[in-house]
C-alpha positions in Angstrom: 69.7 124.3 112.5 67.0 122.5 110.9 68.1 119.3 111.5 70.1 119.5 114.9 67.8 116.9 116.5 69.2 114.1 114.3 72.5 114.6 116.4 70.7 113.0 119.6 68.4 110.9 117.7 64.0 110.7 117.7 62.1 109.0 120.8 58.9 108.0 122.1 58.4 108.7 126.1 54.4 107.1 127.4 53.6 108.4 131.2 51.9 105.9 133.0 51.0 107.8 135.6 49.3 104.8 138.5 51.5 102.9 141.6 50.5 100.9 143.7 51.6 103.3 147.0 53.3 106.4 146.6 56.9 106.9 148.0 57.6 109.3 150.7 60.8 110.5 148.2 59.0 110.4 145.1 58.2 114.2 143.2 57.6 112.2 140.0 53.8 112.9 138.8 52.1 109.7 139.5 49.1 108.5 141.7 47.2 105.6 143.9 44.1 104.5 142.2 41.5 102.1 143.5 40.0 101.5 139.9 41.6 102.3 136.5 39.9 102.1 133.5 42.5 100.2 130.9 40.5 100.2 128.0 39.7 104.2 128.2 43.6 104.9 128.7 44.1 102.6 125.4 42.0 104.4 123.1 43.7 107.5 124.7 47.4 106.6 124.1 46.4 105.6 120.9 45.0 108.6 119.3 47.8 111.0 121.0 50.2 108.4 119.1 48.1 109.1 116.0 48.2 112.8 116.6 51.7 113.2 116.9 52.6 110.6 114.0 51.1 112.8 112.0 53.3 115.7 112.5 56.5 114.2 112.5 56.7 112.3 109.6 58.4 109.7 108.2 61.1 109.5 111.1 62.9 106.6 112.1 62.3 105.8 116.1 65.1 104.8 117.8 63.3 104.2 121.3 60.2 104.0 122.9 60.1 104.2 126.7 57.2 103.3 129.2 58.4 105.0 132.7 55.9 106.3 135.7 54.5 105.7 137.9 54.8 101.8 137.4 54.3 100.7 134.0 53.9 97.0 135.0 50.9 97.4 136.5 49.5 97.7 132.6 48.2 95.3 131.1 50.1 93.4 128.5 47.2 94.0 126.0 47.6 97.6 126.2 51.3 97.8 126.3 50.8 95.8 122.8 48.0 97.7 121.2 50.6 101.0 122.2 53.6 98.9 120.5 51.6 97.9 117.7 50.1 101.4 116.9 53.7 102.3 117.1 55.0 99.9 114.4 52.1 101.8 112.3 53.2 105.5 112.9 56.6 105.7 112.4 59.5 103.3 110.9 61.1 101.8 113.5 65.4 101.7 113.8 66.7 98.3 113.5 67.9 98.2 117.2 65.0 99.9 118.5 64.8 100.5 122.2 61.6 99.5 123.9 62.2 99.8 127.5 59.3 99.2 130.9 59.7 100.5 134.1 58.9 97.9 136.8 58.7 97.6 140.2 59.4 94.6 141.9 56.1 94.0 143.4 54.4 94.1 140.1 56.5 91.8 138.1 55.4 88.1 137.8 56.7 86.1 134.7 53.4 85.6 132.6 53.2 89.2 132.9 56.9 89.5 131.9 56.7 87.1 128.9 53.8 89.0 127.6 55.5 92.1 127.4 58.0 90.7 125.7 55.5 89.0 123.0 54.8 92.8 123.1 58.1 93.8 121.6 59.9 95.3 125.3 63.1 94.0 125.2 64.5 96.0 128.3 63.4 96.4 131.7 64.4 99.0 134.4 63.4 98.2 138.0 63.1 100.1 141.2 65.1 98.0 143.5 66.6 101.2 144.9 67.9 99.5 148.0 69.5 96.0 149.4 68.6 96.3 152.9 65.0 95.2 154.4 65.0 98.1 156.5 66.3 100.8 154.4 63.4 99.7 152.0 60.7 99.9 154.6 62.0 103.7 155.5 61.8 104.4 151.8 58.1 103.5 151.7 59.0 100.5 149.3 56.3 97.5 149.0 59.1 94.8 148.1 61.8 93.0 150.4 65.1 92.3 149.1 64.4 88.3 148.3 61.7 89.8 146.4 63.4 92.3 144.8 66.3 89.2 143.9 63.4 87.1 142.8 61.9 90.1 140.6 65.1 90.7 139.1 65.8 86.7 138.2 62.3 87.0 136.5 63.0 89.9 134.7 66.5 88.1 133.2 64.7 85.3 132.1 62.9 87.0 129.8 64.8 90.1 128.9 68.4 90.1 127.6 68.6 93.6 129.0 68.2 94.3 132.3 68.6 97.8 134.4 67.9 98.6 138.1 67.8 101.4 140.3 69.7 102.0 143.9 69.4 105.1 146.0 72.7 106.2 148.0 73.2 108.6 150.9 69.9 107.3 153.2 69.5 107.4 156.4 72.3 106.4 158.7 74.1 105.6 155.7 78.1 105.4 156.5 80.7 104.5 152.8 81.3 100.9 154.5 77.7 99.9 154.6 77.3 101.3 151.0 80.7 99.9 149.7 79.3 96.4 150.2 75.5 97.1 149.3 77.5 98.3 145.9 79.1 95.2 145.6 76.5 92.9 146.3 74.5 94.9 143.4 77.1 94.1 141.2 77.4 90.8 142.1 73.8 89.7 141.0 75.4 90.3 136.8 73.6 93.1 136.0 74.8 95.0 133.1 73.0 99.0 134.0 72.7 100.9 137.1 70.6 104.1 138.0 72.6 105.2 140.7 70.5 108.3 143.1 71.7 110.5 145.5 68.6 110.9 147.8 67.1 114.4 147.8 64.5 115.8 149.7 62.3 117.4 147.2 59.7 120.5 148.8 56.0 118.1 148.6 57.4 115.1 149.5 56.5 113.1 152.2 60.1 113.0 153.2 60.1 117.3 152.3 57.8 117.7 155.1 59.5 115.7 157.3 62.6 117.4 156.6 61.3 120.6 156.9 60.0 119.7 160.5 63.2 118.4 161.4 62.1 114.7 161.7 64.2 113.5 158.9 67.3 112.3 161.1 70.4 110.4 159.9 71.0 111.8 156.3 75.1 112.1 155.5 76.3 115.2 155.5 77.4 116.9 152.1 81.2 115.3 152.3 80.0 112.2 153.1 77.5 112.1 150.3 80.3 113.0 148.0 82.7 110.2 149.2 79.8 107.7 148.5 79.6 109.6 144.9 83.1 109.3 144.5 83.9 105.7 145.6 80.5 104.4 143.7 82.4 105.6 140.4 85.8 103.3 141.3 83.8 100.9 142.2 81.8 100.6 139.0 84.5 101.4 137.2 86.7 98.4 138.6 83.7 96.1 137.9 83.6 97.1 134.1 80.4 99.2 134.7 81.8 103.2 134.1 79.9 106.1 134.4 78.5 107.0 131.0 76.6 109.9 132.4 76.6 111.7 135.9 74.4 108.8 137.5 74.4 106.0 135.2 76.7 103.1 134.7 76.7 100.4 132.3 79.0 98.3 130.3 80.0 98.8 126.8 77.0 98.8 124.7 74.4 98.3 127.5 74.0 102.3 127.5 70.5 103.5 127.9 69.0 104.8 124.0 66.4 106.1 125.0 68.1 108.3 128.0 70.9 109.2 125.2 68.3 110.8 123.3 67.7 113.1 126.3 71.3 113.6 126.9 72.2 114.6 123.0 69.8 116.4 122.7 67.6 114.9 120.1 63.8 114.7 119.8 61.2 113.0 121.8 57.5 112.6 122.3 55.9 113.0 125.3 52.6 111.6 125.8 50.4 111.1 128.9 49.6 112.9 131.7 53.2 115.2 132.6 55.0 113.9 130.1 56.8 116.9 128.5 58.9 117.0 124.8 61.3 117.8 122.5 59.8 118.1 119.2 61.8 120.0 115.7 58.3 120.8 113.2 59.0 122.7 110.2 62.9 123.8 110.9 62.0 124.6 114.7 62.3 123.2 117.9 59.4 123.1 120.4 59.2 122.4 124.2 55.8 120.5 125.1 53.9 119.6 128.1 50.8 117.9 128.9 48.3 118.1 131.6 49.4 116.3 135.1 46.3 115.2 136.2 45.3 111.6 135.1 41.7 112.2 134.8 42.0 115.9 133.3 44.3 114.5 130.8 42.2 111.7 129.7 39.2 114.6 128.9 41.0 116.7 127.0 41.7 113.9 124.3 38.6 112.7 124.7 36.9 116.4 124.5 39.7 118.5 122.6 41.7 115.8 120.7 44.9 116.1 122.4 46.3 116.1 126.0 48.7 118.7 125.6 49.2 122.2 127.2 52.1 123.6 126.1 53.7 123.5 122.9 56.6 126.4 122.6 59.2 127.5 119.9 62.4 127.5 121.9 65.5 130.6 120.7 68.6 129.2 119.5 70.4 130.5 123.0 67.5 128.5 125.2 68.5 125.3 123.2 72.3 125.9 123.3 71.6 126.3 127.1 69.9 123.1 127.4 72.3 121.0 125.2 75.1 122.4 127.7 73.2 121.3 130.4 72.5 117.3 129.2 75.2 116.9 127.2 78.1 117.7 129.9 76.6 115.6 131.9 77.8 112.5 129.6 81.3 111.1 130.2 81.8 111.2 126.3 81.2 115.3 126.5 79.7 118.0 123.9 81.3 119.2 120.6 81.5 123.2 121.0 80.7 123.4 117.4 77.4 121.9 117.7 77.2 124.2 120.6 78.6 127.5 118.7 75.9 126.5 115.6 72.9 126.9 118.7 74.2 130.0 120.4 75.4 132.2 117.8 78.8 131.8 119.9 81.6 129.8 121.4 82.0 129.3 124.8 84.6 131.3 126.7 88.1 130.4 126.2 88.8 132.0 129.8 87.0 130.1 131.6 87.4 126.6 129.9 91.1 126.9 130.2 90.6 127.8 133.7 88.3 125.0 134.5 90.9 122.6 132.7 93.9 124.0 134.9 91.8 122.8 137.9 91.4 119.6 136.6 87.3 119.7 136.2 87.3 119.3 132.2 89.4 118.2 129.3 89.4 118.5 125.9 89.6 115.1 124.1 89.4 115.0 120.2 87.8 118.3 119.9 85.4 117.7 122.7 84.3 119.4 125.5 84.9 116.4 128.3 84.2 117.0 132.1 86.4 114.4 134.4 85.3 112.2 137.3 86.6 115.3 140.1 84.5 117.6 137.5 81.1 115.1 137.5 80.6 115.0 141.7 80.5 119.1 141.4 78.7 119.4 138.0 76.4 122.3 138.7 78.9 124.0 139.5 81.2 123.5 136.2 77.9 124.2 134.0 77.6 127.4 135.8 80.8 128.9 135.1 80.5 128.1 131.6 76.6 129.4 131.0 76.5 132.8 129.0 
């Protein structure tokens, strides 16, 4: 099992951890910052880069991704200098995947063109919704003509372009959604990120929740009919679901999210960036240090920013690969997963899971179907060990 990780493929995840405001939804690890020292977090990213170059190898990357936090609020020197040091670590595929997260208030086009002179030649933005005041209620600092205009900048200097859009807000009914959908679709974009909202415990929105101030969300059903009539819709359009909450046409798939979702092997550097990493015929899960300015120290101080670096059994990884990889439309192959666990999966319960109509088996793959994806948990936990 040496080599399982060239199944999935080998990428490069960077945590930028500033925004400009934080969202009242948002759990991811990032933070508001009145001054941010560029040129520190340069010399930073750099010698973590360094650091893990030099125990990996001679790999081929097949993706580097900038996500956050909002990436465009980098400068375009640094996001070069990264790219650059890049180039020099590892030998880059020939369709490499650079991809920036951007939110619509941070994009401008000199900033844009730069990152393209960078070598980022996709873009995924945070438009998240289509209506003024559903973005005002999600704490967002862009209106939709902005978010229109952001986008139209965005194309001009990127071939590929991906944005993000939140389902199942407040007083949310399927009509209102249907045609927020289609609009979406409308504006020729060739990826969507498409979110059910959740109310995560330390949220903004948790705490309103948990006081009972959080009015208006859809009930379960009707969260499921938006689910539901999002994938016909997509579908129709010539967008289907690749993975549980991502559409895209033919060929516009996300690398870098692939990786995660075959289970290959990826860096994580920056502050809460965690990894995937296969050194010396075994796979490790890593973390680093959340906090921006802790992080920064211990490279400084110790030479690296991570935390956690930890061999992983063959049954935690064959676990994990049945947890991303049944979450893609094109499904797992139950050898690879019989090669990690020692074993095959139970022949009870898949053939009772395919009487109900939740999976298939399609070329000698494990496949779950659209009624399958909008109850997924529940399929992966009737087929864990």
């Amino acid at each position: 099992m040496t080599e399982d990780w060239r199944n999935g493929g080998f990428g490069l995840y960077l945590h930028w951890p500033f925004c400009a405001s934080k969202c009242p939804y948002c759990d991811f690890n990032s933070h508001v910052a009145a001054e941010i020292d560029q040129n520190r977090w340069n010399r930073a990213f750099l010698a973590e880069i360094e650091r893990v170059g030099a125990q990996t190898g001679d790999r081929v990357l097949n993706s580097v991704f900038f996500g956050g936090g909002t990436p465009s609020l980098m400068e375009p020197q640094l996001v070069s200098d990264i790219l650059d040091k890049v180039r020099a670590t590892w030998r880059l595929a020939n369709d490499v995947e650079i991809t920036l997260e951007a939110n619509p208030t941070s994009i401008e086009s000199g900033r844009f063109s730069a990152y393209a002179e960078a070598g980022v030649n996709r873009v995924s933005m945070g438009m998240q919704a289509l209506n003024d005041g559903d973005l005002r209620r999600l704490g967002r600092m862009h209106s939709v003509a902005e978010g229109r205009a952001a986008f139209d900048i965005a194309r001009k200097h990127f071939d590929r372009v991906s944005f993000d859009l939140i389902y199942a807000r407040q007083n949310q009914d399927l009509t209102a959604w249907e045609a927020e959908l289609r609009e979406a679709l409308a504006m020729a974009v060739d990826h969507f990120s498409i979110y059910q909202l959740t109310i995560e415990d330390g949220t903004a929105f948790g705490l309103r929740h948990a006081a009972g101030k959080l009015r208006g969300l859809p009930d379960d059903d009707k969260a499921a009919d938006m689910y539901l009539r999002t994938q016909d819709i997509c579908e129709a359009a010539g967008l289907p679901a690749y993975e549980v909450s991502n559409h895209a046409r033919p060929g516009a798939e996300s690398r870098h999210n692939l990786i995660y979702w075959r289970y290959g092997d990826y860096v994580g550097i920056g502050p809460g960036a965690h990894g995937r990493l296969t050194l010396n015929g075994q796979r490790h899960a890593t973390d680093t240090e959340k906090m921006p300015a802790r992080w920064l120290s211990l490279v400084e101080e110790r030479g690296s920013g991570e935390i956690l670096r930890e061999a992983l059994p063959l049954d935690e990884q064959a676990i994990e690969f049945l947890l991303f990889g049944l979450r893609l439309a094109e499904g797992i192959d139950p050898a690879r997963y019989r090669a990690l666990s020692g074993q095959d999966l139970d022949a009870g319960k898949l053939s009772a899971l395919q009487e109900i109509g939740m999976i298939t088996l399609e070329q000698g793959r494990i496949l779950v179907t659209k009624d399958g994806r909008a109850v997924l948990n529940a399929v992966i936990r009737e087929l864990m060990p």
